[in-house]
Backbone atoms as SQL, in Angstrom:
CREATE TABLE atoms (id INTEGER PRIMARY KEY, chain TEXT, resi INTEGER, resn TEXT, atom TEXT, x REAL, y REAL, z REAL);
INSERT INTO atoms VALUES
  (1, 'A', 1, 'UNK', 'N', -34.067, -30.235, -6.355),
  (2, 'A', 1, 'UNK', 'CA', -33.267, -30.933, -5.368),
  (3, 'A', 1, 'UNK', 'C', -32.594, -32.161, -5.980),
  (4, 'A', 2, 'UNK', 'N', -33.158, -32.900, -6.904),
  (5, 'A', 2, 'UNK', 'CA', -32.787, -34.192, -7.258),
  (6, 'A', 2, 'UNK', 'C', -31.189, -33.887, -7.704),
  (7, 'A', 3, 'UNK', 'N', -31.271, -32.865, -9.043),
  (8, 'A', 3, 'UNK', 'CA', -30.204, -32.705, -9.755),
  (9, 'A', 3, 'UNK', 'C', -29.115, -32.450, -9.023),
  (10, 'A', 4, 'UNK', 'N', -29.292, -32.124, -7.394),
  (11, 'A', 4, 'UNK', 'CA', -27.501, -32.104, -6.554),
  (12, 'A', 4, 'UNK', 'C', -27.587, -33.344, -6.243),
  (13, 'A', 5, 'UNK', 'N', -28.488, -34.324, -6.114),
  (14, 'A', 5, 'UNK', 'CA', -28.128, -35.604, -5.428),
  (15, 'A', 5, 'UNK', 'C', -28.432, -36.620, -6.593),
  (16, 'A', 6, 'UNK', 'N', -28.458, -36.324, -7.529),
  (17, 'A', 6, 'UNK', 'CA', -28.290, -37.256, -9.006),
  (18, 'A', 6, 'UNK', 'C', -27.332, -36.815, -10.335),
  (19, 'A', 7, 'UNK', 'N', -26.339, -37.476, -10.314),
  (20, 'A', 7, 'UNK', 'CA', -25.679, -37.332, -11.527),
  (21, 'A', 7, 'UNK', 'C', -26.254, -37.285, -12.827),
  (22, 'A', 8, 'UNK', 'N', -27.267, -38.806, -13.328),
  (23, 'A', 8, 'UNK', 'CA', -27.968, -38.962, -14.309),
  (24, 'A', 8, 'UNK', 'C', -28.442, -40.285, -14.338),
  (25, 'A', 9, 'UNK', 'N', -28.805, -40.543, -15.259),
  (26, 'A', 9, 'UNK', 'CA', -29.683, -41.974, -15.142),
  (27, 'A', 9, 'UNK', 'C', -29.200, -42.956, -16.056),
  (28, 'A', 10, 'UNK', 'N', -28.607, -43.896, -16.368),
  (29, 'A', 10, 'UNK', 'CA', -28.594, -44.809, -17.249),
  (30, 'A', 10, 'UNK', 'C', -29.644, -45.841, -17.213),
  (31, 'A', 11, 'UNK', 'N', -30.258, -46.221, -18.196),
  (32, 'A', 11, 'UNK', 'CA', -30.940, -47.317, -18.675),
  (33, 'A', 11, 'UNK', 'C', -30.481, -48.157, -19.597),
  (34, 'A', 12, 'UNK', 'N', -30.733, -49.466, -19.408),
  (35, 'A', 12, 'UNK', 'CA', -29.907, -50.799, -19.740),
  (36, 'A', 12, 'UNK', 'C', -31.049, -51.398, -20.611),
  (37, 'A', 13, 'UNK', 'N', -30.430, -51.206, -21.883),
  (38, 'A', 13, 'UNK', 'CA', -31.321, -51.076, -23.580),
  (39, 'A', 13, 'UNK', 'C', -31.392, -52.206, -24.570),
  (40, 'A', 14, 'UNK', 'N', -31.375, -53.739, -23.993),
  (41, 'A', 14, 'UNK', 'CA', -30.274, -54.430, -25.204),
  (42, 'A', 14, 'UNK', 'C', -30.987, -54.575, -25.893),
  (43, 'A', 15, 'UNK', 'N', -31.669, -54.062, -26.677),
  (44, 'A', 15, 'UNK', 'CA', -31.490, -54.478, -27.973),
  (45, 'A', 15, 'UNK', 'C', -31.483, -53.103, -29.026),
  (46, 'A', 16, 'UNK', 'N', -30.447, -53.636, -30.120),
  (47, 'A', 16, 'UNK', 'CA', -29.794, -52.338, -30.420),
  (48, 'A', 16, 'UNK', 'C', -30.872, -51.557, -30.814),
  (49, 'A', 17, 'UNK', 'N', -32.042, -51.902, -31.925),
  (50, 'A', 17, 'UNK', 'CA', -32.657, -50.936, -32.383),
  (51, 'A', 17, 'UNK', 'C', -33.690, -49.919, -31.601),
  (52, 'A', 18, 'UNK', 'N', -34.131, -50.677, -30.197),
  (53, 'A', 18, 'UNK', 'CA', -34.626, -49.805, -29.497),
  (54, 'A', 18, 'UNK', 'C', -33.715, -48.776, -28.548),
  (55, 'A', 19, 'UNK', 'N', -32.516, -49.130, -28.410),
  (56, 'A', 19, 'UNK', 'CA', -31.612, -48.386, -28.173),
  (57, 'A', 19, 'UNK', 'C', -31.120, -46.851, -29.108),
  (58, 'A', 20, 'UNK', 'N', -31.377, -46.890, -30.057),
  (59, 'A', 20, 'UNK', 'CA', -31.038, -46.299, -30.978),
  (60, 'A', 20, 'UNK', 'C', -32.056, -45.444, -31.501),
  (61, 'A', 21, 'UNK', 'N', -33.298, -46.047, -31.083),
  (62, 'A', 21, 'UNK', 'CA', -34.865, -44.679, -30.941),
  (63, 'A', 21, 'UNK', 'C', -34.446, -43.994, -29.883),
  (64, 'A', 22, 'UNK', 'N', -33.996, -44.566, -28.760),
  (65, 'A', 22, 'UNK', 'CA', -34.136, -43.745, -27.379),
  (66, 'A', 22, 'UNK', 'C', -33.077, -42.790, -27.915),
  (67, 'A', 23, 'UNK', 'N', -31.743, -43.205, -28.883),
  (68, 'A', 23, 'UNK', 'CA', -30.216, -41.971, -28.903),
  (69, 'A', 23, 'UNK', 'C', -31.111, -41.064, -29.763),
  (70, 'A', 24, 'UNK', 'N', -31.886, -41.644, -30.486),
  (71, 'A', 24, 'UNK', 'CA', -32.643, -40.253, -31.545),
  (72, 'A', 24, 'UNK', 'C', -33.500, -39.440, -30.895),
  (73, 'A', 25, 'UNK', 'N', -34.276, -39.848, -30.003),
  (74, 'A', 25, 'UNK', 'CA', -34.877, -38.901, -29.036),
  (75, 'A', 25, 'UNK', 'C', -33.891, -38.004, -27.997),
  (76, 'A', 26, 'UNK', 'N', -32.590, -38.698, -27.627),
  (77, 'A', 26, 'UNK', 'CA', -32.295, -37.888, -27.251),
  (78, 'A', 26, 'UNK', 'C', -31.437, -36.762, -28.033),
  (79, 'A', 27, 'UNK', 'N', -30.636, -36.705, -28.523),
  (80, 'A', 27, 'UNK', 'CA', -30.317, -36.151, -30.263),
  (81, 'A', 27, 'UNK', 'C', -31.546, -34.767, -30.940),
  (82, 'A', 28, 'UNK', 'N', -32.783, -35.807, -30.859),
  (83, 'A', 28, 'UNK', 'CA', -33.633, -34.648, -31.297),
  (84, 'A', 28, 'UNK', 'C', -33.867, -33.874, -30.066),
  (85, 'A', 29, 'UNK', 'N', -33.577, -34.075, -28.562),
  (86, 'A', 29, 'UNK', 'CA', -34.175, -32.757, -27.574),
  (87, 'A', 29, 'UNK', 'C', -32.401, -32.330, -27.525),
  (88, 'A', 30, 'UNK', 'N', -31.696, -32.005, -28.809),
  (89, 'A', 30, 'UNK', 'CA', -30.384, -31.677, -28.714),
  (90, 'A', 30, 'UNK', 'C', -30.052, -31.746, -26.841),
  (91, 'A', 31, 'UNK', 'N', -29.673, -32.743, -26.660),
  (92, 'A', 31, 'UNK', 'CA', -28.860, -32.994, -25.330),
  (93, 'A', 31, 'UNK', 'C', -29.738, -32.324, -24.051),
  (94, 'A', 32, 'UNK', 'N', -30.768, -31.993, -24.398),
  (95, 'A', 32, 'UNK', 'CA', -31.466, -31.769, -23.133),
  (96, 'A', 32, 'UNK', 'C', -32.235, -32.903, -22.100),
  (97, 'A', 33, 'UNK', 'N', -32.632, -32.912, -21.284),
  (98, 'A', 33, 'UNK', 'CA', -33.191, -33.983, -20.457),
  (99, 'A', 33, 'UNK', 'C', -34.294, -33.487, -19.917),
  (100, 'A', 34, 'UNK', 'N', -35.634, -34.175, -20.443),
  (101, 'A', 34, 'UNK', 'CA', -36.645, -34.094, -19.357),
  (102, 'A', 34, 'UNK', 'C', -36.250, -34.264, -18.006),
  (103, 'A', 35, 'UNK', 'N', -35.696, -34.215, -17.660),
  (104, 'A', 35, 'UNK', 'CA', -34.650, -34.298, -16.037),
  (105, 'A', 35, 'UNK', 'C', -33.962, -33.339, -15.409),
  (106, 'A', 36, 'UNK', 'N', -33.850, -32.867, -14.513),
  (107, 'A', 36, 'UNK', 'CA', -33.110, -31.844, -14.070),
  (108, 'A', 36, 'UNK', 'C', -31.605, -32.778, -14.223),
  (109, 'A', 37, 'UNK', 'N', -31.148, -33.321, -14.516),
  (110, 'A', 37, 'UNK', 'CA', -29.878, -34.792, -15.111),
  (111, 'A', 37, 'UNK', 'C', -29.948, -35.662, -15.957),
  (112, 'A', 38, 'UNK', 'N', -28.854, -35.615, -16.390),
  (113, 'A', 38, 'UNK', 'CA', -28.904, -36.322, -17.953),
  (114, 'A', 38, 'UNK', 'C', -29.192, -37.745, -17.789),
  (115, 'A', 39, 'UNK', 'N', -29.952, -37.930, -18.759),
  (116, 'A', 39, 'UNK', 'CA', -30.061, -39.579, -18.968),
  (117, 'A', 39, 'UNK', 'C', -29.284, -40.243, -20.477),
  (118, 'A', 40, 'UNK', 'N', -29.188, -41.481, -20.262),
  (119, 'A', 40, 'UNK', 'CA', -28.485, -42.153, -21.563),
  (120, 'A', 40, 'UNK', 'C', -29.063, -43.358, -21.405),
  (121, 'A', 41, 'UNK', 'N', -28.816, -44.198, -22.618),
  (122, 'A', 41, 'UNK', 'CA', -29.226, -45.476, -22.882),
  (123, 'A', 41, 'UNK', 'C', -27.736, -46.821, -23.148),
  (124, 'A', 42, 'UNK', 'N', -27.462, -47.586, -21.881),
  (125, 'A', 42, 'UNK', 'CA', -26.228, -48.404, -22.478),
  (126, 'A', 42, 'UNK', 'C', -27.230, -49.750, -22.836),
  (127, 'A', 43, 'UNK', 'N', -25.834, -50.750, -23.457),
  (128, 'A', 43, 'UNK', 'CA', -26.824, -52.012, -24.167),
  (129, 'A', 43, 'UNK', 'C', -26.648, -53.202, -22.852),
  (130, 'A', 44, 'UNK', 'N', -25.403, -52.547, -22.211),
  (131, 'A', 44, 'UNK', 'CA', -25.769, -53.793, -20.942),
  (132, 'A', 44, 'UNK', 'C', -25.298, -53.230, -19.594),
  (133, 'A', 45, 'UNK', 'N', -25.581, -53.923, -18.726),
  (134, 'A', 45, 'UNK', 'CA', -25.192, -53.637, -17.410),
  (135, 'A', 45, 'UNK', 'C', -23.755, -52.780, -17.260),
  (136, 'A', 46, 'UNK', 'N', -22.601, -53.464, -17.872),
  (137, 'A', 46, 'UNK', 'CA', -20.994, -53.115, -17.398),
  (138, 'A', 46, 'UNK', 'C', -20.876, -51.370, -18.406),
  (139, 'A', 47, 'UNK', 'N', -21.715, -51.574, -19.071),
  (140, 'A', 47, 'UNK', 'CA', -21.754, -50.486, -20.151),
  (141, 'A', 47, 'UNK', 'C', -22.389, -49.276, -19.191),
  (142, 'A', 48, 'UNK', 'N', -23.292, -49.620, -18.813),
  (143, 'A', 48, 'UNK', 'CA', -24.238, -48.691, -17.586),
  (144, 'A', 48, 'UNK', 'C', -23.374, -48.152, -16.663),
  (145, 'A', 49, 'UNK', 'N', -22.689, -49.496, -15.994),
  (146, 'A', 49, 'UNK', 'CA', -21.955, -48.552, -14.819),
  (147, 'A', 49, 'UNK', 'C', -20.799, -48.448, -15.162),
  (148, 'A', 50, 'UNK', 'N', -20.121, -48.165, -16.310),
  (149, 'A', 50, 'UNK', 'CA', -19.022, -47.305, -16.653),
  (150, 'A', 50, 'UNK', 'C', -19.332, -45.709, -17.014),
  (151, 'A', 51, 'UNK', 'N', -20.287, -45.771, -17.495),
  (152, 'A', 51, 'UNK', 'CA', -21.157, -44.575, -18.030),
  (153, 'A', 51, 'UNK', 'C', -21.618, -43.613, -16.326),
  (154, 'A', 52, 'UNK', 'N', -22.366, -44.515, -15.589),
  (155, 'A', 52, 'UNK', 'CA', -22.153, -43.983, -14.172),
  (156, 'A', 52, 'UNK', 'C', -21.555, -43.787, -13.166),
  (157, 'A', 53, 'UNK', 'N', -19.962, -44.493, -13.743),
  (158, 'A', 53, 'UNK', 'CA', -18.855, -44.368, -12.417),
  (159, 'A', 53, 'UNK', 'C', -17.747, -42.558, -13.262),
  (160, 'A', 54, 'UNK', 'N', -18.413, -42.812, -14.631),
  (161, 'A', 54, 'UNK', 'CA', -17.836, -41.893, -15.614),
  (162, 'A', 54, 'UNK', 'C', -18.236, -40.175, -14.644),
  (163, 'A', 55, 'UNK', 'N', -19.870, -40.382, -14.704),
  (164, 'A', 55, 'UNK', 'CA', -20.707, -39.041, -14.033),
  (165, 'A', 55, 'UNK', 'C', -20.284, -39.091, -12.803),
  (166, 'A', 56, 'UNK', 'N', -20.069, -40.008, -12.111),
  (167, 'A', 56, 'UNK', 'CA', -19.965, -40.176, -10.717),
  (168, 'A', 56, 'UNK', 'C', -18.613, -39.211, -10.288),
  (169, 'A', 57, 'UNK', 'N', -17.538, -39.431, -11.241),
  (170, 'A', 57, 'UNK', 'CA', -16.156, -39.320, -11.105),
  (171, 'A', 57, 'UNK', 'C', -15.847, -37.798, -11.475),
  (172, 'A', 58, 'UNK', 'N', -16.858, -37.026, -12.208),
  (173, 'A', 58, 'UNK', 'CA', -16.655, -36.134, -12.694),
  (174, 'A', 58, 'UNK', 'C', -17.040, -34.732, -11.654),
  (175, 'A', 59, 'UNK', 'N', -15.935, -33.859, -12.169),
  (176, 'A', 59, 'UNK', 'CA', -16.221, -32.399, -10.929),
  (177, 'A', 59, 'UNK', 'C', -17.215, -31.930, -10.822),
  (178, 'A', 60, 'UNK', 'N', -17.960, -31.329, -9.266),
  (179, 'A', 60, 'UNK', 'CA', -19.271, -30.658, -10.080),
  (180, 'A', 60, 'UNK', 'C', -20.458, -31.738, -9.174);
């Protein structure tokens, strides 16, 4: 049920190098999501909700 009423998840990461474990984890589950919806990692807030007005906006 979630995945029709959730686009995906952003999480707000700043600081780069732990940001950059989370892109390798996701990288290593090649683009899959423990999620029935994708998740990502931005480094700040405005980064987040561009990334979620991005999913938001998209067909589908």
């Amino acid at each position: 049920m979630s995945a029709t009423l959730v686009r995906g998840a952003v999480f707000v990461v700043p600081d780069a190098d732990e940001r950059a474990a989370w892109q390798a984890r996701l990288d290593a589950a090649g683009g899959r999501s423990p999620w029935p919806y994708p998740i990502a990692a931005a480094a700040d807030r405005a980064a987040a909700e561009r990334l979620a007005r991005d999913w938001l906006d998209a067909p589908g």
